[in-house]
N, C-alpha and C positions, 0 to 999 in steps of 0.2 A: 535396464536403467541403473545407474551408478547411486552409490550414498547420498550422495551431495544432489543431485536429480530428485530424490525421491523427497528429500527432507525438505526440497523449496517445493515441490508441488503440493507434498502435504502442508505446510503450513498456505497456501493459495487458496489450497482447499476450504483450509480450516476457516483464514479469514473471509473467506466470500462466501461460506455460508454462514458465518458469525452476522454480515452485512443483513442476509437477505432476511435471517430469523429477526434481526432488531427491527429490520422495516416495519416487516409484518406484524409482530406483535407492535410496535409504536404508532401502525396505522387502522388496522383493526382491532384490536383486543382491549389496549389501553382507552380510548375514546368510551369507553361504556365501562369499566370500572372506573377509571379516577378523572376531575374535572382537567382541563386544559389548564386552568392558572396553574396547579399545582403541578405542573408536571414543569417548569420553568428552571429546575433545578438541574432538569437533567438532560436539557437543552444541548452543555456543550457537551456532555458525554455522545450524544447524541453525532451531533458535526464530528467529533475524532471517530469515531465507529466509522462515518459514511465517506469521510475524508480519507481515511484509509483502505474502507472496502473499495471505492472507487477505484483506487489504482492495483487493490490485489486483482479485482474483478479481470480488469484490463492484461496485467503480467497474465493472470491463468490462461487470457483467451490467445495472448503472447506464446508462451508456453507450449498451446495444445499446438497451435497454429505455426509454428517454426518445426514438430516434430512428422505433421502432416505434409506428403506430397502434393503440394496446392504452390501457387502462387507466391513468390517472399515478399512482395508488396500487401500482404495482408498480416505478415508477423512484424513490418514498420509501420503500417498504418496502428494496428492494437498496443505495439510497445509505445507510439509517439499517443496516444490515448489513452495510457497508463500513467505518460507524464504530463497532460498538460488540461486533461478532465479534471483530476486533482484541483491541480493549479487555477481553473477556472472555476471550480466551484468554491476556494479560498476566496480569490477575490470576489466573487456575487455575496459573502459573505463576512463581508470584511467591515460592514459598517455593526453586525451583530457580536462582532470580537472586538471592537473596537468600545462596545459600552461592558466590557467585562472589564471586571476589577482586578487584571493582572500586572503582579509588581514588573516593573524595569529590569533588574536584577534578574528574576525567572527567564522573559525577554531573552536577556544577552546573553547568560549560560545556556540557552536550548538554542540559541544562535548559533556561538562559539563550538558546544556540540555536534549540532550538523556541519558546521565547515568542519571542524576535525576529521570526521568521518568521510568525508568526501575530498576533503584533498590530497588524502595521503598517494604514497608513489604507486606505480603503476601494480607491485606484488602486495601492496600492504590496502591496496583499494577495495575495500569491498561491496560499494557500487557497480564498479566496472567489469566485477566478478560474475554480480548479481544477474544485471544484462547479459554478458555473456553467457550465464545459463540460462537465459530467456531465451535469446535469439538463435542460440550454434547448439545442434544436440549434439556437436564433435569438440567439444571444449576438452580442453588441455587435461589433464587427469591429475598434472600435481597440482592444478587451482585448485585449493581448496579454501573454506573459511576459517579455516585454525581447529574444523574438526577433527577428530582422528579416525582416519579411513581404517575400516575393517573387513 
């Protein structure tokens, strides 16, 4: 397994059990120390944890599943589940973002910031990098993210 392999699986790792330890402690543990109203605070921490583990969950299952001798219709099935799980639990929740109190301003620069990041050319993309270490365990060797390979 090359640098760049191991440092996206470890961080997969990291976020998808980050995900499952917040479930768990947000659905058993907390309920009998602190009341539900007061936990209202930490609501949207809550939604970016599960909005992100969702689709780390997915990439890992991506991931394991493109390096296994099985079927490649199950490492498009998991990467297209990585992106549009996400996406579907944004929108079922869109009317609870919608009563937060975020400026305009914040809006358009995290806007502005993801299109930067995702439209650059095809060597400076690091989306299209990202996928390709999902899906091909024979990716290119000088793709890297601007790490330095050692």
């Amino acid at each position: 397994m090359r640098n760049l392999e191991s440092r996206i699986l470890r961080a997969l790792i990291f976020s998808t059990s980050f995900l499952f330890c917040h479930e768990l402690i947000f659905s058993l543990f907390i309920p009998f120390i602190a009341p539900q109203d007061s936990l209202n605070d930490f609501k949207f921490i809550g939604f970016v944890v599960t909005f992100f583990g969702l689709h780390t969950f997915f990439a890992l299952c991506t991931f394991i599943s493109s390096r296994l001798p099985i079927n490649n219709k199950l490492q498009l099935i998991t990467l297209a589940a990585s992106l549009f799980v996400p996406a579907i639990y944004f929108v079922l929740n869109i009317n609870y973002l919608s009563t937060l109190n975020i400026s305009t301003f914040i809006v358009i620069l995290f806007s502005a910031m993801v299109f930067d990041f995702t439209r650059k050319d095809a060597e400076g993309n690091y989306v299209r990098k990202y996928i390709k270490v999902l899906i091909n365990p024979f990716y290119l060797e000088d793709e890297t993210f601007g790490f330095n390979e050692q």
